[in-house]
C-alpha positions as CSV (number, residue, x, y, z in Angstrom):
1,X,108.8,97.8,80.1
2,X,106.0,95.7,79.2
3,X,106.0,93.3,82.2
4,X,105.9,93.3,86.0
5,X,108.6,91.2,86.3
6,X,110.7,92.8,84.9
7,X,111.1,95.8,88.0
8,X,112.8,94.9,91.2
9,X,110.5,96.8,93.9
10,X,107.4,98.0,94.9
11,X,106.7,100.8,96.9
12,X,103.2,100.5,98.6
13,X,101.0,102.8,99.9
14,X,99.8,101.0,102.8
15,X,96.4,102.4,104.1
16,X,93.7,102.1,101.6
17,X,96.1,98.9,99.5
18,X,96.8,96.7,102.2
19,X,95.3,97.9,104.9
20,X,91.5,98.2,105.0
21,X,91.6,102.1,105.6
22,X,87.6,103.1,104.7
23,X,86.4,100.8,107.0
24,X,88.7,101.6,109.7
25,X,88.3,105.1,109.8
26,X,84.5,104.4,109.9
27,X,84.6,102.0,112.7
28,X,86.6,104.7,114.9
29,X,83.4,107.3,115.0
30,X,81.0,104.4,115.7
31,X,81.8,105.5,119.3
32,X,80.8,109.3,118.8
33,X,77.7,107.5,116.5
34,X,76.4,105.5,119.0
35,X,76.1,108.7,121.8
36,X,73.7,110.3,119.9
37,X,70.9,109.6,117.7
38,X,71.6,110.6,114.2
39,X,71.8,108.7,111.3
40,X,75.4,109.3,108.9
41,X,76.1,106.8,105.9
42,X,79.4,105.6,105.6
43,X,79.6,107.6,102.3
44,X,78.9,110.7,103.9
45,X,81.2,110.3,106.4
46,X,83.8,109.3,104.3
47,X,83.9,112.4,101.9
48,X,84.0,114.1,105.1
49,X,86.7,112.6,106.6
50,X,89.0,112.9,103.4
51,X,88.0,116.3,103.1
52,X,89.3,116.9,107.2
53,X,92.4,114.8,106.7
54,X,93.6,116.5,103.8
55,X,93.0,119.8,104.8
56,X,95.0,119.3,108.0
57,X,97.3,117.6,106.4
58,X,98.2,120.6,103.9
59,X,98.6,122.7,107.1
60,X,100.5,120.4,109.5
61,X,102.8,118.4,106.8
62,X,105.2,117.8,109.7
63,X,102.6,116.6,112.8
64,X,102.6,112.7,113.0
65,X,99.5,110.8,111.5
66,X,97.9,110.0,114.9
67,X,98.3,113.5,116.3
68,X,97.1,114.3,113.3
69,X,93.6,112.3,113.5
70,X,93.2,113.2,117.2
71,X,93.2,116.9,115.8
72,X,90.5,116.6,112.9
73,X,88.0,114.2,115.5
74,X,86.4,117.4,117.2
75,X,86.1,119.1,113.7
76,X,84.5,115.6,112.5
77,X,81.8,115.6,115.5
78,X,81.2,119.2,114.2
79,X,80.7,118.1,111.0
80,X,78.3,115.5,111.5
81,X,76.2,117.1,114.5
82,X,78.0,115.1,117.5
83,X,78.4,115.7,120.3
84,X,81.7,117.3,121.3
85,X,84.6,114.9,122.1
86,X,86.7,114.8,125.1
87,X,90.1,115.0,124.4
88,X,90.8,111.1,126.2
89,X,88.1,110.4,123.3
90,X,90.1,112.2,120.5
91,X,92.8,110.6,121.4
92,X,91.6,107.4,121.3
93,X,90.2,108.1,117.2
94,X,94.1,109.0,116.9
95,X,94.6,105.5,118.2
96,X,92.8,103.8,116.3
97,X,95.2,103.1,113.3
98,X,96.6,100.5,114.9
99,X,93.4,98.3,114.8
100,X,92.2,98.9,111.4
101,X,91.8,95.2,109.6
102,X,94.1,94.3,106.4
103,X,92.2,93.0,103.1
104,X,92.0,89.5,103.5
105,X,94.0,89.1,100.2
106,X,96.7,90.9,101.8
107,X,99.5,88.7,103.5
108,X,99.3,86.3,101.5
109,X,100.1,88.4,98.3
110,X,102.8,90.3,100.4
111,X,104.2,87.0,100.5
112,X,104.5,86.2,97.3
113,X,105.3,88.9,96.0
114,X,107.9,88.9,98.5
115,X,109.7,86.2,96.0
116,X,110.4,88.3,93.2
117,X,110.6,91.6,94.9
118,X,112.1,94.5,97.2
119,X,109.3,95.2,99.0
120,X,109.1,99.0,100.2
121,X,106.4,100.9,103.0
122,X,105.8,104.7,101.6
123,X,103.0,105.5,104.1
124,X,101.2,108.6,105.2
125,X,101.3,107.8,109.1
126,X,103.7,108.1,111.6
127,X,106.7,105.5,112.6
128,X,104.5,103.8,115.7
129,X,101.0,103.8,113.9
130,X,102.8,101.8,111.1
131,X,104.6,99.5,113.8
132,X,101.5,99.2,115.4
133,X,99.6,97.9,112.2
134,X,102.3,95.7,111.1
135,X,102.6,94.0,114.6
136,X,98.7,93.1,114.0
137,X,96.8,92.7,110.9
138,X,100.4,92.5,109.0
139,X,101.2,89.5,110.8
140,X,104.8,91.1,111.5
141,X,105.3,90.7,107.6
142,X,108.9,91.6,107.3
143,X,109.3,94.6,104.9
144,X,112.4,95.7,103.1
145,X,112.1,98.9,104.3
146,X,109.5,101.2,105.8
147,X,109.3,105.5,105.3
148,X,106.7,107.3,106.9
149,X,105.5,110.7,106.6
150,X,106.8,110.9,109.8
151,X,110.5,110.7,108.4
152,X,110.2,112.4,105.9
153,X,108.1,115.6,107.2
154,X,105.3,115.8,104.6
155,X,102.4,113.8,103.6
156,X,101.7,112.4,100.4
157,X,101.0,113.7,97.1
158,X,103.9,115.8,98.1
159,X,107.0,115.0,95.9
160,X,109.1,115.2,98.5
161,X,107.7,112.0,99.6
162,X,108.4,110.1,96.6
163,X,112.2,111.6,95.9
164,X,113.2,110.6,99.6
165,X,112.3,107.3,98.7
166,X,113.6,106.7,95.5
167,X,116.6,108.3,97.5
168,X,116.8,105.8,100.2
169,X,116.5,102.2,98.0
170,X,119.0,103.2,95.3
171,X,121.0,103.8,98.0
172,X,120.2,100.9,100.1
173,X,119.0,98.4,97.4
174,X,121.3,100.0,94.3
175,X,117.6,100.1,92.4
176,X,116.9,103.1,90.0
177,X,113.8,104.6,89.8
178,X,113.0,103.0,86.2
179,X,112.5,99.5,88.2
180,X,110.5,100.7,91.0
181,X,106.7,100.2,90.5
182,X,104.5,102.4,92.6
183,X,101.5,100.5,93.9
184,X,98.3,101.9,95.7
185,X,94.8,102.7,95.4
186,X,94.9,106.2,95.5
187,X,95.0,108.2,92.9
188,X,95.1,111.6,95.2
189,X,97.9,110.3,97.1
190,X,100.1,108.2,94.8
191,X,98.9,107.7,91.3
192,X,99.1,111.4,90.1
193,X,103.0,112.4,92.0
194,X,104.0,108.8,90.5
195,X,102.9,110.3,87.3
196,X,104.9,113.5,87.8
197,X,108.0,112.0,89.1
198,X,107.9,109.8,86.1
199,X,107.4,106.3,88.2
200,X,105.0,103.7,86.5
201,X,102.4,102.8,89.1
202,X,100.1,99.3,89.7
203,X,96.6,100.7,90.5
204,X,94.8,98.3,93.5
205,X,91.6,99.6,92.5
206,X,90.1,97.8,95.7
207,X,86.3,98.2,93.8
208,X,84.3,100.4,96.3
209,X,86.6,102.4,97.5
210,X,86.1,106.1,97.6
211,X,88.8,108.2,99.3
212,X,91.3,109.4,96.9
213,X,89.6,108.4,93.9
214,X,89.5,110.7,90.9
215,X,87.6,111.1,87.7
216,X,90.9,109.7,84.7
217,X,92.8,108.1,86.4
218,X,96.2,107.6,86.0
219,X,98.1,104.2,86.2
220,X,100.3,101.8,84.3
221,X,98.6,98.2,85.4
222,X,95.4,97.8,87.2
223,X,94.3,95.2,89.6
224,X,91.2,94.9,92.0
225,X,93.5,93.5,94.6
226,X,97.2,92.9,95.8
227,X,96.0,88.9,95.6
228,X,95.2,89.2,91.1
229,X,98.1,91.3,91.0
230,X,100.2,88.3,92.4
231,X,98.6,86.4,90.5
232,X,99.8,88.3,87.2
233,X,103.0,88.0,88.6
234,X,102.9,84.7,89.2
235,X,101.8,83.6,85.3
236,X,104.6,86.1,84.1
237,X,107.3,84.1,86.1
């Protein structure tokens, strides 16, 4: 089908497309960055990060997202030539999801968007991170339904992920998966399963952004934000 408008749902990644994920991640080591004296750019760090998460991720597809983060802290420190973390300091990186900021664009589009569309969470974190983020930089937006990786016992680009929520709005919402639109920045994460499950996907490119990019990518409509793809919307309707 040629336009937006004419699918009933989205299904959003939410960490990296709505919520600005790069620049949380980096302000959680500023902590362990500010004990010592060495010099990191964000870049660096980054790659390193996304190299960590997925890793751990591929070997603990069922441990929640915060657990999760707590666990790849020390190996980051390592990394990077930090000093060790305490585990109170670990936990508190694990933590941090909750206080990463939204794009400004965000809300806004969610809201209209909102008009015109089942609007669906397919995130890699676990059920309280994600409560925790929508209660702040979210603004309590009211979603039509949320699925974590927590619920569903892997992480994302795991197919799994992706068939349990296709699953859950036909049967909830009565919407087949030709009128589902997945939307996200990542091309790791969301772009490429979308592609094998046979979903058409809405790339956020978010310009800048490096975690989960990769060289061809894959998508169906492309956007630099949520906010120009509501806007596409918007002139369609």
């Amino acid at each position: 089908m040629s336009q937006l408008t004419n699918y009933h749902l989205l299904s959003f990644d939410v960490y990296g497309t709505l919520i600005d994920w790069e620049t949380g991640v980096w302000n959680a080591i500023q902590p362990s960055l500010k004990a010592t004296n060495i010099q990191i750019s964000r870049q660096n760090y980054l790659n390193i990060y996304h190299e960590l998460e997925k890793a751990q991720q591929s070997q603990t597809p069922d441990m929640p997202y915060s657990q999760l983060l707590a666990t790849i802290h020390p190996q980051l420190t390592s990394r990077l030539g930090l000093n060790p973390p305490t585990m109170e300091e670990s936990d508190q990186f694990g933590e941090s999801v909750g206080q990463w900021p939204a794009f400004p664009d965000t809300v806004e589009a969610l809201k209209r968007l909102s008009k015109h569309y089942k609007l669906v969470v397919l995130s890699n974190v676990d059920r309280e991170s994600f409560q925790k983020t929508n209660a702040g930089s979210l603004e309590g937006f009211p979603f039509d339904l949320v699925i974590t990786a927590q619920d569903v016992g892997s992480y994302k680009p795991d197919l799994a992920n992706f068939e349990y929520m296709l699953k859950a709005v036909k049967g909830q919402f009565g919407v087949e998966m030709d009128l589902v639109l997945q939307t996200a920045q990542s091309q790791f994460h969301d772009h490429q399963p979308a592609k094998k499950m046979g979903l058409r996907s809405v790339w956020i490119e978010r310009p800048g952004a490096l975690m989960g990019n990769l060289e061809n990518p894959i998508y169906d409509w492309r956007f630099d934000t949520l906010g120009d793809m509501a806007d596409a919307v918007g002139r369609e309707l």
